[in-house]
Backbone as ProteinMPNN parsed JSONL, in Angstrom:
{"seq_chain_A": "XXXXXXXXXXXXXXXXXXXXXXXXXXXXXXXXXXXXXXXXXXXXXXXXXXXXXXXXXXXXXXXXXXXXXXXXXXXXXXXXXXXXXXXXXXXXXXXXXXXXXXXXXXXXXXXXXXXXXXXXXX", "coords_chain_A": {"N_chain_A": [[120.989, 101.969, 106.437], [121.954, 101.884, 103.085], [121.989, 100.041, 100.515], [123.874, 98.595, 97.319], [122.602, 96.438, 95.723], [119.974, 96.57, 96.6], [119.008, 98.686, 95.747], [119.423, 98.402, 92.515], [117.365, 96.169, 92.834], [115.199, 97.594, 93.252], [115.464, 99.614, 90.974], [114.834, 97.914, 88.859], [112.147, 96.885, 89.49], [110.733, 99.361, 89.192], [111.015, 100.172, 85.977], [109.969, 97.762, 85.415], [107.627, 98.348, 86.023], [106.543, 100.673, 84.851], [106.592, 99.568, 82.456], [104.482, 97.948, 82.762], [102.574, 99.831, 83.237], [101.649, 99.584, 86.036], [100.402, 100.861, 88.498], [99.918, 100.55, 90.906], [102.438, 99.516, 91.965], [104.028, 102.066, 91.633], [103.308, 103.954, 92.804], [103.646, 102.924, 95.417], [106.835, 103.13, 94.971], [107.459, 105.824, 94.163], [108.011, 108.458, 95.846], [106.065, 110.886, 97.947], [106.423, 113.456, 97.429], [107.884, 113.895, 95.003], [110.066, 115.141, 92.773], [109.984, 115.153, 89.48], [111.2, 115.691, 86.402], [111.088, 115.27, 83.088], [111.591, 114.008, 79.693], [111.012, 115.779, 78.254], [112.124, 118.082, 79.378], [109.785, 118.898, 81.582], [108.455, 119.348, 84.633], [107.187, 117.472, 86.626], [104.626, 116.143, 88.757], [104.08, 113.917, 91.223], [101.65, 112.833, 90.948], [100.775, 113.613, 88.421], [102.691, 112.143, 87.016], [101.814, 109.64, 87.777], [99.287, 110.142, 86.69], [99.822, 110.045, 83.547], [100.403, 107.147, 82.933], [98.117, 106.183, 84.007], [96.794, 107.124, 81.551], [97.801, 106.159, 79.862], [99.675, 107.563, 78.01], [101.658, 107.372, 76.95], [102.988, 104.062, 75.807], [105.262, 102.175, 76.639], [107.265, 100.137, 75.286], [109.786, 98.152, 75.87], [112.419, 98.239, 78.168], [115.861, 98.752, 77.582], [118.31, 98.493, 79.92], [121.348, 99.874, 79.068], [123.783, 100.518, 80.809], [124.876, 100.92, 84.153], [125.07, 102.858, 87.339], [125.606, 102.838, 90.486], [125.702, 105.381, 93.034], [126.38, 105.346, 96.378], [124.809, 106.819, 99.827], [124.432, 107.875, 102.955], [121.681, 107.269, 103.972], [120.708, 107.527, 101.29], [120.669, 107.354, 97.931], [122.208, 107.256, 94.563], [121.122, 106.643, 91.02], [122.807, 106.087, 88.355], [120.999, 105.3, 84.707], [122.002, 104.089, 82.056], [119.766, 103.834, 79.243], [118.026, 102.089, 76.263], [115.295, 102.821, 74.857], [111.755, 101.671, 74.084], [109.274, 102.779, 72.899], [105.507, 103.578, 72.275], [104.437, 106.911, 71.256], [101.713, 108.272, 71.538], [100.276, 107.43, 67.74], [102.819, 106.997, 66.694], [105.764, 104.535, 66.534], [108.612, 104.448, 68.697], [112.235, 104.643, 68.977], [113.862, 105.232, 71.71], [117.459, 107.055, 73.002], [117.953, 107.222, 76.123], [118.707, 108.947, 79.854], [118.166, 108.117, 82.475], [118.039, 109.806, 85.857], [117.93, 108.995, 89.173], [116.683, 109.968, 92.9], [116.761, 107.975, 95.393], [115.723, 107.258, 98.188], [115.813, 106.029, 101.651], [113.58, 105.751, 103.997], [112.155, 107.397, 106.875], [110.281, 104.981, 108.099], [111.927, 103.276, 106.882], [110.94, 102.162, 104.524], [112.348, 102.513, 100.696], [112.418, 105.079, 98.93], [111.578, 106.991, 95.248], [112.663, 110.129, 95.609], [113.851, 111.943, 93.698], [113.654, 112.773, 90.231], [115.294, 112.619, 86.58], [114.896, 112.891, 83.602], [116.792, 111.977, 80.416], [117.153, 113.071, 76.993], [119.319, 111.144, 74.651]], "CA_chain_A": [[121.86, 102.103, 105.278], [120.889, 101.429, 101.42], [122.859, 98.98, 99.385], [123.571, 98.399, 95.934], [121.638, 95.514, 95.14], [118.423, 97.172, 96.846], [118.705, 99.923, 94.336], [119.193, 97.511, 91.588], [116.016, 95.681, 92.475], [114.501, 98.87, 93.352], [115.001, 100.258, 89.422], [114.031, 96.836, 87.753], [110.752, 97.165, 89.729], [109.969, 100.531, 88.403], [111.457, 99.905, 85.226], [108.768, 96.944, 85.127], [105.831, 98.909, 86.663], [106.438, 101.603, 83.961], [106.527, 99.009, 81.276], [103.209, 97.796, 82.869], [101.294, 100.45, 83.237], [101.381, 99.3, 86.792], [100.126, 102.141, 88.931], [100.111, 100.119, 92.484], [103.938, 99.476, 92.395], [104.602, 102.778, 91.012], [102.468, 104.384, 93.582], [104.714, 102.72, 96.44], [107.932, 103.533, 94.681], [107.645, 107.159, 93.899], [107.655, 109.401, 97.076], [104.559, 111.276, 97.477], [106.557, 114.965, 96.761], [108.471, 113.338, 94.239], [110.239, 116.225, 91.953], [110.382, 114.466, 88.172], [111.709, 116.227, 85.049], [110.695, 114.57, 81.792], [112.877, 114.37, 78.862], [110.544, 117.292, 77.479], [112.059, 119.233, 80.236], [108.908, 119.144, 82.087], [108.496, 119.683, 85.636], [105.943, 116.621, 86.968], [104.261, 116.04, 90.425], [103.459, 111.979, 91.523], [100.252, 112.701, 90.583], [100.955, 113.871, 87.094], [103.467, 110.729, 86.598], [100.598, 108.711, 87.768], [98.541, 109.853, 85.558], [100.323, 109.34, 82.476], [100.51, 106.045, 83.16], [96.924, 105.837, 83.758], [96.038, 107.573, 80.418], [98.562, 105.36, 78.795], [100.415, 109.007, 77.042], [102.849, 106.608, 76.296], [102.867, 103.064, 75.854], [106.968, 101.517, 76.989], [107.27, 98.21, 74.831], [110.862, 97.562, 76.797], [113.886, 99.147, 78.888], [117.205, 97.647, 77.64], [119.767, 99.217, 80.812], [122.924, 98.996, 78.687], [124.486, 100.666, 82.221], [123.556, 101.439, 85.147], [125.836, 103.328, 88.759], [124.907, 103.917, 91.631], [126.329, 105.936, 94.089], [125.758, 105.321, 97.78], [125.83, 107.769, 100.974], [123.929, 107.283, 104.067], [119.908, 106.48, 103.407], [120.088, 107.894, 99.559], [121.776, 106.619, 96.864], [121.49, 107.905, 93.684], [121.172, 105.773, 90.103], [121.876, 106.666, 86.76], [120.751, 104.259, 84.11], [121.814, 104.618, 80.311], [119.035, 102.958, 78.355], [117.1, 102.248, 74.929], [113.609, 102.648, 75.805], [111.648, 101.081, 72.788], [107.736, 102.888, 73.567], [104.375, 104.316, 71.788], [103.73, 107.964, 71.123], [100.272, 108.167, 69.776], [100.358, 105.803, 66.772], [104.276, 106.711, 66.746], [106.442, 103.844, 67.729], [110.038, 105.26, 68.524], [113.062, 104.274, 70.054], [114.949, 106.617, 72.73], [118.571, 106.661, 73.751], [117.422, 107.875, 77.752], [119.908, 108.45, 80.679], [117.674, 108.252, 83.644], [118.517, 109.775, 87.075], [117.281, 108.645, 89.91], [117.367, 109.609, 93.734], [116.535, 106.611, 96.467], [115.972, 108.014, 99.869], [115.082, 105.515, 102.913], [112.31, 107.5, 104.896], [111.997, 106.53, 108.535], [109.585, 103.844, 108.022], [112.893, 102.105, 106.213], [110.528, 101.969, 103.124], [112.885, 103.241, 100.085], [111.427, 105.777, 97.146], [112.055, 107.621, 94.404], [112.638, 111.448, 95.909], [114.129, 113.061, 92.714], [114.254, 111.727, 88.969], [115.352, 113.519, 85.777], [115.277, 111.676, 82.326], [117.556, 113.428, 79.283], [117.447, 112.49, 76.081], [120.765, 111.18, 74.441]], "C_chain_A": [[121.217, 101.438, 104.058], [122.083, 100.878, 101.244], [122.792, 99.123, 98.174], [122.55, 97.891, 95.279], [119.895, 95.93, 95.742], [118.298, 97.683, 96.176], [118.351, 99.144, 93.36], [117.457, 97.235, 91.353], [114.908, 96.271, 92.311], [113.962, 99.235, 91.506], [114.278, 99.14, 88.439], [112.783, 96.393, 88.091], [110.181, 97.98, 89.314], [109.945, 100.818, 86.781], [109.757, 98.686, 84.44], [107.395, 97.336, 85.161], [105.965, 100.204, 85.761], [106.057, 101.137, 82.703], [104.669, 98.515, 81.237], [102.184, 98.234, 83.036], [100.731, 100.246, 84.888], [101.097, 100.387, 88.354], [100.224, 101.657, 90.474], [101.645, 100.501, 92.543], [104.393, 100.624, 92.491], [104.289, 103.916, 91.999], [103.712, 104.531, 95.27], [106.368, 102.962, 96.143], [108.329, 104.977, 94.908], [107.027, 108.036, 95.76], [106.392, 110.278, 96.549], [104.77, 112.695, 96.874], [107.814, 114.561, 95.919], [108.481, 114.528, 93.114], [110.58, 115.472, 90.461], [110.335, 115.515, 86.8], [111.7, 115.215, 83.858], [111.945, 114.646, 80.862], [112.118, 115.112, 77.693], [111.013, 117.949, 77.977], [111.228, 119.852, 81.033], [109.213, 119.031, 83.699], [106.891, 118.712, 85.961], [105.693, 116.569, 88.359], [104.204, 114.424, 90.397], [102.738, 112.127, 90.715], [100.101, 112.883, 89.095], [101.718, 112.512, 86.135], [102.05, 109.773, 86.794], [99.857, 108.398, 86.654], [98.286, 109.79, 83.999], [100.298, 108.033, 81.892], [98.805, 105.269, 83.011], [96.587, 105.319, 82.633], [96.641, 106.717, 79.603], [99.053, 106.623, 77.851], [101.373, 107.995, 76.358], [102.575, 105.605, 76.347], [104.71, 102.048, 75.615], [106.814, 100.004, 76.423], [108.846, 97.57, 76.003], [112.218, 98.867, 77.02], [114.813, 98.166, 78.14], [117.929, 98.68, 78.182], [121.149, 98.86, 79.984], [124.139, 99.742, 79.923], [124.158, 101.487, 82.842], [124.988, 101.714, 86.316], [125.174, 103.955, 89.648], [125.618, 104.24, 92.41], [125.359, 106.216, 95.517], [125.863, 106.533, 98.77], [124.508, 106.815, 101.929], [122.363, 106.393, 104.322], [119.684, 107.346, 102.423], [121.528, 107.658, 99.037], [120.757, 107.424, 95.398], [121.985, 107.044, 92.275], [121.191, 106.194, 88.794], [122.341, 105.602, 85.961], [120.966, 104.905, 82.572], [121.138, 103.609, 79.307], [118.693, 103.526, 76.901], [115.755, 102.056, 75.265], [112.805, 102.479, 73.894], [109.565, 101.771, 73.294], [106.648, 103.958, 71.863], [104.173, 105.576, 71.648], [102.607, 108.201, 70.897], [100.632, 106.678, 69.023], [101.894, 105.711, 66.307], [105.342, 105.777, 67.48], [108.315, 104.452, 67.013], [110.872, 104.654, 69.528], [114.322, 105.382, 70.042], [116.366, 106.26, 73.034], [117.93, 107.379, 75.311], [118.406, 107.893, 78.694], [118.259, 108.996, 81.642], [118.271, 108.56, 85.398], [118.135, 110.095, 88.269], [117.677, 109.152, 91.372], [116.654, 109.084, 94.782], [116.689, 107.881, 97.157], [115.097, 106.746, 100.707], [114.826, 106.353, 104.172], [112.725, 106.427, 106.39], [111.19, 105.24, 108.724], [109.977, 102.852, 107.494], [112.0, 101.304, 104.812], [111.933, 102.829, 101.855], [112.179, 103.684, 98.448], [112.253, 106.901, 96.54], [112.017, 109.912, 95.197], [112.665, 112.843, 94.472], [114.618, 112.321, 91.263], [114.114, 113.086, 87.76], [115.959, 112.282, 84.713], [115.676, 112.564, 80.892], [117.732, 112.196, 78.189], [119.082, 112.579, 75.544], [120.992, 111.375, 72.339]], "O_chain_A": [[120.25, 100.678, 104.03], [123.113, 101.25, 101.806], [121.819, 99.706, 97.695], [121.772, 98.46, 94.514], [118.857, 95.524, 95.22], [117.284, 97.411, 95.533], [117.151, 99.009, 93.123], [116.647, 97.622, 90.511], [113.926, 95.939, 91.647], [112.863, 99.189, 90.954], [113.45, 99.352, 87.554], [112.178, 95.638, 87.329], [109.036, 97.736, 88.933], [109.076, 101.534, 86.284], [108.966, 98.816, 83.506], [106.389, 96.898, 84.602], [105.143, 101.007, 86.203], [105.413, 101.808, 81.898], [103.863, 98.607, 80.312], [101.093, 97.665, 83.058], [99.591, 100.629, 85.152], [101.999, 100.38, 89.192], [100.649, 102.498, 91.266], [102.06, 101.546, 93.044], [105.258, 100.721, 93.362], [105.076, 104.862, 91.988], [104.251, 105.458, 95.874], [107.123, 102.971, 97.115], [109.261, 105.337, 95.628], [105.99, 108.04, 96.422], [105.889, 110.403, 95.432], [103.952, 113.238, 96.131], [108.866, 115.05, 96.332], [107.45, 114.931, 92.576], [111.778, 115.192, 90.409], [109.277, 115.986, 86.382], [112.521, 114.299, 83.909], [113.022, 115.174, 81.14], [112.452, 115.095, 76.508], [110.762, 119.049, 77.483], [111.435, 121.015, 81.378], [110.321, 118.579, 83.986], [105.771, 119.11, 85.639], [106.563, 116.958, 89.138], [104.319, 113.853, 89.313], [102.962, 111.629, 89.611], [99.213, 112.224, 88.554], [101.423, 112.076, 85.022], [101.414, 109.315, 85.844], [99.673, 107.396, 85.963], [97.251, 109.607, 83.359], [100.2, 107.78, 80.692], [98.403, 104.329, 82.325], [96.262, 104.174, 82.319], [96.061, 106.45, 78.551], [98.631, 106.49, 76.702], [101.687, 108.052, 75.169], [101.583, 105.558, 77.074], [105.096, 101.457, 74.606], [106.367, 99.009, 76.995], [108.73, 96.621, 76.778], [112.674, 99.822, 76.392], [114.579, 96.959, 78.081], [118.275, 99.648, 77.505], [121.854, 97.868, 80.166], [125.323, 99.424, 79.817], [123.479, 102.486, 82.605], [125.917, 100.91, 86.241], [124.508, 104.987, 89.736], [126.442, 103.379, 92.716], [124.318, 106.834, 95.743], [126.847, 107.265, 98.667], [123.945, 105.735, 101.75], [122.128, 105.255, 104.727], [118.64, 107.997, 102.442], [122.708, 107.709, 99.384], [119.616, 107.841, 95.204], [123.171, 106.712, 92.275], [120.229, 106.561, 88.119], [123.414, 105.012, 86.086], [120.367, 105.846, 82.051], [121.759, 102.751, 78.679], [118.864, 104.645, 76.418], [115.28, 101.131, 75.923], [113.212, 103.003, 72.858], [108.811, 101.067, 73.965], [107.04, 104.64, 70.916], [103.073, 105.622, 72.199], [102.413, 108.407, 69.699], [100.999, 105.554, 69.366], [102.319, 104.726, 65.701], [105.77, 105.994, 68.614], [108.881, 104.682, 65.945], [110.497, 104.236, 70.623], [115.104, 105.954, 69.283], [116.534, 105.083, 73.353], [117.28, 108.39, 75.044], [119.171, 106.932, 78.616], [117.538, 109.972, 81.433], [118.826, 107.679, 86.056], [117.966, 111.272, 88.587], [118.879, 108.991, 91.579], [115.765, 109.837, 95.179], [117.3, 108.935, 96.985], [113.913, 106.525, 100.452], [115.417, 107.132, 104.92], [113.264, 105.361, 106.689], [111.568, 104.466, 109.603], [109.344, 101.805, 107.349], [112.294, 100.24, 104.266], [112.447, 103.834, 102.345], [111.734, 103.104, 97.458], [113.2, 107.531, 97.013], [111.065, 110.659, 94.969], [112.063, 113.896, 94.265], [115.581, 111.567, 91.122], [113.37, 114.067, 87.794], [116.795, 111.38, 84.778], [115.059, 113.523, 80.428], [118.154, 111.044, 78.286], [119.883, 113.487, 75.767], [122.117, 111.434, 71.842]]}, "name": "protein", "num_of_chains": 1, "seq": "XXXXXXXXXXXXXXXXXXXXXXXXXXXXXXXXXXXXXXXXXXXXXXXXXXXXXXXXXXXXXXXXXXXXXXXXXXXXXXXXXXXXXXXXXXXXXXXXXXXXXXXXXXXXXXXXXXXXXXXXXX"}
């Protein structure tokens, strides 16, 4: 079974490893067929998120979660976060309203990752 507070710590790890550019954490978070929708409306693979991150496309100065629910069921829970995301375009710095939504799944190996995320601008 998944919990609240796992999720929690769950998003303020990825949350952090997005801000950092941190490609290990982000690596072990995100499932490996991880379906992610941008808030271009894009359609991403892991590997494509990855390598955003790499390239630095963006550069995330800070998340502020002004709220965050998650809803539990058996091993997936699913999280949606309504933030201000404060980040880099190019030499554009801009700040986003973002609802992020997330879905947790604990695999058999009782590791828990990101399966399905979709981020909409507000």
């Amino acid at each position: 079974m998944i919990n609240q507070e796992e999720i929690q710590i769950l998003e303020n790890k990825l949350n952090n490893a997005m801000i950092k550019h941190d490609i290990n954490t982000l690596d072990n978070l995100l499932d490996d067929q991880v379906v992610f929708i941008n808030h271009f409306g894009n359609m991403l693979k892991k590997s494509d998120d990855i390598q955003s991150h790499k390239n630095k496309d963006f550069d995330i100065e800070s998340i502020e979660v002004l709220s965050n629910s998650v809803t539990l069921f058996k091993n997936t829970a699913i999280s949606v976060s309504n933030t201000q995301v404060q980040a880099h375009f190019g030499n554009k710095k801009q700040t986003d309203h973002l609802i992020y939504n997330r879905v947790w799944q604990k695999g058999t190996n009782e590791s828990i990752k990101v399966i399905s995320a979709t981020v909409t601008t507000i």
